[in-house]
C-alpha beads as a LAMMPS data file, in Angstrom:
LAMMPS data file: protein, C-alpha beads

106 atoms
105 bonds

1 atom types
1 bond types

-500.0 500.0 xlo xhi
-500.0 500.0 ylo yhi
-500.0 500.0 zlo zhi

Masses

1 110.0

Atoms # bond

1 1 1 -387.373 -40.303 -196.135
2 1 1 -390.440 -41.993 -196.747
3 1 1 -392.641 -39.558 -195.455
4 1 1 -391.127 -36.810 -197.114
5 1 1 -391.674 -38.333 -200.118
6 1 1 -394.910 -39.348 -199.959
7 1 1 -394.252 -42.320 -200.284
8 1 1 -397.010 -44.033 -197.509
9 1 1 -399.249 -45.814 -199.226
10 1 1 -400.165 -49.422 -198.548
11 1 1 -399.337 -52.249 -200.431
12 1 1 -401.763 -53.147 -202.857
13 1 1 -403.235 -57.138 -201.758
14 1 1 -402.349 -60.167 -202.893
15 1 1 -405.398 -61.534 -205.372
16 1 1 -406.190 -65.029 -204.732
17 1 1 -404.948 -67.193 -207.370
18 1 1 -408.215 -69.116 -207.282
19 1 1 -409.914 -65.427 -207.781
20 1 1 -410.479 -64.802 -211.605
21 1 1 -412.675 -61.503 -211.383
22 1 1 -411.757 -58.698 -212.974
23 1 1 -409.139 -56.871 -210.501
24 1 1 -410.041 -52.778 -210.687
25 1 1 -407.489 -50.242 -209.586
26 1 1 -407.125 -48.451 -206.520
27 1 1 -409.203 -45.646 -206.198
28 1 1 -407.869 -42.632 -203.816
29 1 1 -410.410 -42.487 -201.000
30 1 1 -409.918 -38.345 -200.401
31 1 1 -411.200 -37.292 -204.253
32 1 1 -412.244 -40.622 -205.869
33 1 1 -409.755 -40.690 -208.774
34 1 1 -407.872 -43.810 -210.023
35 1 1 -404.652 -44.591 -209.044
36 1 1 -401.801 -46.022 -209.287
37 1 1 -399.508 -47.739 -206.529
38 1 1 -396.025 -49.441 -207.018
39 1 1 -393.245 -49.866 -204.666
40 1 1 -390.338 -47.805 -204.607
41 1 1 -386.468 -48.939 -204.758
42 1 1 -386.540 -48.585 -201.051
43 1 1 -389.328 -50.477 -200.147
44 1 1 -392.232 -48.444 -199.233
45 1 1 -395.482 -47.746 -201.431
46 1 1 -396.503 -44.645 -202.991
47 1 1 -399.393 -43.527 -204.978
48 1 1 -399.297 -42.241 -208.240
49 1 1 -401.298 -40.342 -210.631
50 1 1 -402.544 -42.572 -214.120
51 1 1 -400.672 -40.382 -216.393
52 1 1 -397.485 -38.992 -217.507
53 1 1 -396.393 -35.210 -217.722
54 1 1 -393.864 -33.015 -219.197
55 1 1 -391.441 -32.222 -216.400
56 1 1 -392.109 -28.756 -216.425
57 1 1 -395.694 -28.878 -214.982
58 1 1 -394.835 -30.724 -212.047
59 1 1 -392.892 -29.773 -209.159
60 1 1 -389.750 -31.161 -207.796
61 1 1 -390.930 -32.972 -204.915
62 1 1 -393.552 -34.584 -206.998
63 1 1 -391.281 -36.436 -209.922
64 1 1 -391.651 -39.693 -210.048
65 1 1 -390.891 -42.499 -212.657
66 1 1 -391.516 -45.609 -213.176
67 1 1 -388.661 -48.359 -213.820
68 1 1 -387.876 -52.329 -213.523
69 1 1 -385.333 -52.983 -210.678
70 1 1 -381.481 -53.962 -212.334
71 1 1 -379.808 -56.819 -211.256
72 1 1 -381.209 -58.517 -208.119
73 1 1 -383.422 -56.754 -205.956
74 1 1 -384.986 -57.352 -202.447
75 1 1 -388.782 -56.641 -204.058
76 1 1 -390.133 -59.156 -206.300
77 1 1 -391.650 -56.703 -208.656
78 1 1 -391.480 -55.874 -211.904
79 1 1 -391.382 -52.168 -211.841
80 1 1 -390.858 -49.912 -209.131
81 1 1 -391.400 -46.373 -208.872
82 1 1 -387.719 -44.059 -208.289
83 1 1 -388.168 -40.025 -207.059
84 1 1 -386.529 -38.147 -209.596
85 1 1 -383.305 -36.508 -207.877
86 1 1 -380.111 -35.178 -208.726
87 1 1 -380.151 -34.391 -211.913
88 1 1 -383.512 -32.463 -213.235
89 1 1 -384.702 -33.615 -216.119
90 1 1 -385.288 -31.762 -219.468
91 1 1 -388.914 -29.654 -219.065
92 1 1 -390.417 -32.047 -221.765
93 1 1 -389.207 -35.511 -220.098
94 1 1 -392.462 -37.045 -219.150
95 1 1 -392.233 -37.938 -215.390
96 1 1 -394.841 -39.492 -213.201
97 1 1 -396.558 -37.273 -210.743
98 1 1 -397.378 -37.904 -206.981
99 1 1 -401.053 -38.405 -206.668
100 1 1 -401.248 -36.301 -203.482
101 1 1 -400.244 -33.718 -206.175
102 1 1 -402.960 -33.951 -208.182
103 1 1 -405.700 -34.866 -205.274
104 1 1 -408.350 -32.241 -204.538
105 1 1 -410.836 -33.715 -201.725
106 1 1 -414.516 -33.308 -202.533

Bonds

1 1 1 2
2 1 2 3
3 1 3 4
4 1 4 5
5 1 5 6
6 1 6 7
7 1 7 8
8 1 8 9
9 1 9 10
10 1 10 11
11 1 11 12
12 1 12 13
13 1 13 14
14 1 14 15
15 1 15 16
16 1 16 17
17 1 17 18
18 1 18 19
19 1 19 20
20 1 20 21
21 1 21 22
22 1 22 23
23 1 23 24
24 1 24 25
25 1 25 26
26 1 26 27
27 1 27 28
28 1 28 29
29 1 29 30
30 1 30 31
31 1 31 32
32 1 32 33
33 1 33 34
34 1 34 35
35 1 35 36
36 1 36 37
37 1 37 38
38 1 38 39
39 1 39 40
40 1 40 41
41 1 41 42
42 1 42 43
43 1 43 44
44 1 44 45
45 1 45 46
46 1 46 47
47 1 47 48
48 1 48 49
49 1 49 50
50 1 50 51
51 1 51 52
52 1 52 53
53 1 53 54
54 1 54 55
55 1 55 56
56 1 56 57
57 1 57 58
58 1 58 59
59 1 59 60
60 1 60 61
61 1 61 62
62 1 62 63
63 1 63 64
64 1 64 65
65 1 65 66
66 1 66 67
67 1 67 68
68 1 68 69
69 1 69 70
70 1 70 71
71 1 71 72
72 1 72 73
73 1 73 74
74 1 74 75
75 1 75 76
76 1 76 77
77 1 77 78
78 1 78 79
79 1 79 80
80 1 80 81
81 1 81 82
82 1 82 83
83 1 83 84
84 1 84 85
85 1 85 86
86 1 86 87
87 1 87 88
88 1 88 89
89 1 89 90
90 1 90 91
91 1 91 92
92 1 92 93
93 1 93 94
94 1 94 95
95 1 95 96
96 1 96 97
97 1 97 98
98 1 98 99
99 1 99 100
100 1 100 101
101 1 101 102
102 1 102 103
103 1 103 104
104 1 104 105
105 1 105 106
């Protein structure tokens, strides 16, 4: 499931609490772009693109968004990333698209 997805990414490290430098964001090794990587709600990693877009200009596989976990939840996070399924949503809902999506390799 994961790897259909895309959701293979690896976890981002733990920063050392004695650390105070400025932490940057990942940065996808293929093209160079920023990224984004959260857990999802079954606990792999994927990696996401920075922004949001309507629905409409991304493709199914590639939905993503972006909530905190109800209740009590194996991953101690604050928000984890859920692959839009079921029911699509409207073509102007902003969803959160797949970074291999958006990758094109230099």
């Amino acid at each position: 499931m994961a790897k259909a997805d895309g959701a293979t990414a690896a976890p981002r490290p733990e920063p050392d609490p004695d650390d105070v430098s400025w932490i940057e964001p990942p940065i996808c090794p293929e093209c160079g772009a920023l990224i984004r990587v959260y857990p999802t709600n079954y606990d792999r990693w994927v990696s996401l693109a920075t922004m949001e877009l309507p629905a409409k200009e991304v493709p199914e596989p590639f939905r993503w968004r972006l909530t905190k976990p109800l209740g009590r939840s194996p991953i101690a996070t604050g928000i984890v990333a859920v692959r839009v399924r079921g029911i699509d949503p409207l073509p102007g809902d902003p969803v959160v698209p797949a970074h291999s999506m958006m990758c094109v390799p230099d």
